[in-house]
N, C-alpha and C positions, 0 to 999 in steps of 0.2 A: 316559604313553606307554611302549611298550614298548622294549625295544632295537633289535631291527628295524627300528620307524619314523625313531629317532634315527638309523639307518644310513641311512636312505632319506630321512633331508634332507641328508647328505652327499653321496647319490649321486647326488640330481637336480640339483644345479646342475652336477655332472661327466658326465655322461650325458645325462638324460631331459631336463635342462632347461638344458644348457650356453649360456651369455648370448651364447659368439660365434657358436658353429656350427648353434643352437636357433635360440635368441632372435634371433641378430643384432642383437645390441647395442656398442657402443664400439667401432663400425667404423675409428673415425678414428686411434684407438692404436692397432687392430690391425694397420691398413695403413701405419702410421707409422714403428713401431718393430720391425716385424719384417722388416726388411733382417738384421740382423744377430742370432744366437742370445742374443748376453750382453744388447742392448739390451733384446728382447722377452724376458727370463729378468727383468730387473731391474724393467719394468714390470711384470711381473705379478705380481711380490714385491710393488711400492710400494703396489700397487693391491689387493691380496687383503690388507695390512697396517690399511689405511684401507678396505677393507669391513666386516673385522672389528671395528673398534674403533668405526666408526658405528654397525653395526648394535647392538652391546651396548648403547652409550649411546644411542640412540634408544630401544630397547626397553627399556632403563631407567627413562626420562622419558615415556614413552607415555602415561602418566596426566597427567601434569606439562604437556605441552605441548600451550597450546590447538590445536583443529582447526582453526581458523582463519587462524594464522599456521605451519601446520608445516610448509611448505612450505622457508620460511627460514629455520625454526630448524632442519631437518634440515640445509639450505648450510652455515648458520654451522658447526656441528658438523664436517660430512664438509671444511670449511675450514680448519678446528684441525687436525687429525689429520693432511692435507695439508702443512699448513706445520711440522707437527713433521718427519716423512719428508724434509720439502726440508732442512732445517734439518742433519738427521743426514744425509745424504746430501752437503752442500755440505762438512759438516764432515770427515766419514770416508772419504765414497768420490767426489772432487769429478770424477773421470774419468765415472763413472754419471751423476753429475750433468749433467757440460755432456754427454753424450752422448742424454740423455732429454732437454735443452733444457725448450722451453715445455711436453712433453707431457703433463711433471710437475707441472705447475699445474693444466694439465685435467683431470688426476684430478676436480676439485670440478664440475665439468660431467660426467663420467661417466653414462654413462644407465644404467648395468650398477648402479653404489651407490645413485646417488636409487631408482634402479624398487626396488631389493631394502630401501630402509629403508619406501617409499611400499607395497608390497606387503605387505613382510614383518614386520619389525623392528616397524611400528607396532601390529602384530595379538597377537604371539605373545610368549613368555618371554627372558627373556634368554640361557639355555644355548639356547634352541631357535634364538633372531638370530644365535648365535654359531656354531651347525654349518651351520647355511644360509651363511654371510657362509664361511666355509673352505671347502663346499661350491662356489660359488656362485667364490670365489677359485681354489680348486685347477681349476677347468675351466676359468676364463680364463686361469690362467696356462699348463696343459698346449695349449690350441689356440692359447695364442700361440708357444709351444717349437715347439710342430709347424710351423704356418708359416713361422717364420723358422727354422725346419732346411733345408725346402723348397727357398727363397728364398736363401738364403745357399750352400747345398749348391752347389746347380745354376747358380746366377749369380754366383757369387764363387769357385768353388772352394775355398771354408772350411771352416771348423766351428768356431765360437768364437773367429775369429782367426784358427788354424792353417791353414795351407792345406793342401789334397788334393792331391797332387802329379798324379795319373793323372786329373785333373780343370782343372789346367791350362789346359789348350788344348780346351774342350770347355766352355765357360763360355757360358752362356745371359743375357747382361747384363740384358736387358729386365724379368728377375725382380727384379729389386733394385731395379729400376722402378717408375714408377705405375702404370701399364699392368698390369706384371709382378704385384704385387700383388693386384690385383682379378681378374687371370684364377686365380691362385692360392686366392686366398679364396672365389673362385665354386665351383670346383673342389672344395674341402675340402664345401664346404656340399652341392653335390651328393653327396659322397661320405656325408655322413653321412643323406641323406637317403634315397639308396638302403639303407645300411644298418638303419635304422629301419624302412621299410618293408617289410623282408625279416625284419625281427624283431615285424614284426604292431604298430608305433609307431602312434599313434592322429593325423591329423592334425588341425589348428585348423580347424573349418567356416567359423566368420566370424570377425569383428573385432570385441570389445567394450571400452566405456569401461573396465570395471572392473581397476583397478592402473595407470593413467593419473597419474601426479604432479600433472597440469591439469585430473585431472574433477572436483576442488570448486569449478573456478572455470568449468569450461567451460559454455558454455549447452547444447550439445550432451548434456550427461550427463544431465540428466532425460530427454531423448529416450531416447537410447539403453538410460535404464534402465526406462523403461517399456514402453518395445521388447522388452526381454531383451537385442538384440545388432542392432547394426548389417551389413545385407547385404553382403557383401564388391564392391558393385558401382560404387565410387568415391566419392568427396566429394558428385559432384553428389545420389546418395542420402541422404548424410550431412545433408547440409543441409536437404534437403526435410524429412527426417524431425523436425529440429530446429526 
């Protein structure tokens, strides 16, 4: 590969292929912990920390680990790495800690780490797992900054803690909300999608099994791969076609 292409596995998980504002993936952390800037700053350390080091060591063992069972053996793995992060976290920074609560264990349910070991890691080298997995980290952690800049700005009168003083009395509560959250994160995703579209972005015509974590076990996937791609016209086609 040339150096250009190694730049451009960094920049499509930050760009072209950002797993919150793209993809729309780890919606549950996203709307979680971005009340406040440090929260959403420290999950998306935790979490770009334990992308990386799954995606190495999957893409290490790629050969090693039957296809059969790697579904689990990817868990166990993005498991370890989880419980190291909790570990140094409970030990050195236990404010982070009890402030991330349970979200910090969800890390190993992440749909953002399995998709990108399931997609990625298991196909390709291991410097190449390893700029995708920092690629792939640096864009979930910058649209989590962003959101909980938002969120925090405008509904708490903060920034990190500190308050905005001229913001005060002009504080939009409902943002720090759940409510507040998902018109927020709707908001980003339209924004970025006007964006893309104005820069000639290519959209997804359908929906296909392929990079599915569950399409070696779904019955669904031969359909779908003898199909090419499933119609984007609901389950009820899904299943007929299956």
């Amino acid at each position: 590969m040339t150096k250009d292409s190694k730049l451009m596995i960094v920049l499509r998980g930050i760009i072209m292929e950002n797993p919150i504002l793209i993809l729309v993936l780890g919606t549950c952390p996203t709307l979680a912990t971005t009340t406040s800037v440090i929260s959403a700053f420290s999950m998306g350390i935790a979490a770009t920390v334990v992308l990386i080091c799954s995606n190495v060591v999957i893409s290490a063992l790629r050969k090693v680990i039957p296809d059969v069972v790697r579904i689990p053996c990817y868990i166990v793995i993005i498991a370890a790495f989880v419980t190291v992060v909790q570990m140094l976290l409970q030990a050195y920074l236990p404010d982070i800690y009890e402030m991330l609560g349970v979200y910090l264990a969800l890390i190993v349910v992440n749909c953002i780490i399995l998709g990108r070991a399931e997609m990625y890691a298991r196909k390709n080298s291991v410097l190449d797992s390893a700029l995708d997995g920092i690629g792939m980290g640096i864009g979930f952690l910058l649209a989590l900054i962003l959101m909980a800049t938002v969120r925090e700005v405008f509904g708490n009168g903060s920034f990190a803690g500190l308050a905005i003083p001229f913001l005060q009395n002009y504080k939009i509560s409902v943002l720090v909300q759940a409510p507040g959250g998902f018109f927020v994160y709707g908001a980003m995703i339209a924004l970025m999608n006007l964006i893309t579209a104005k820069q000639g972005g290519v959209k997804r015509k359908s929906f296909s099994c392929e990079g599915c974590p569950s399409s070696g076990h779904c019955q669904q996937s031969t359909a779908c791969a003898s199909a090419g791609a499933v119609k984007p016209t609901g389950d009820e086609n899904h299943n007929e076609e299956a």
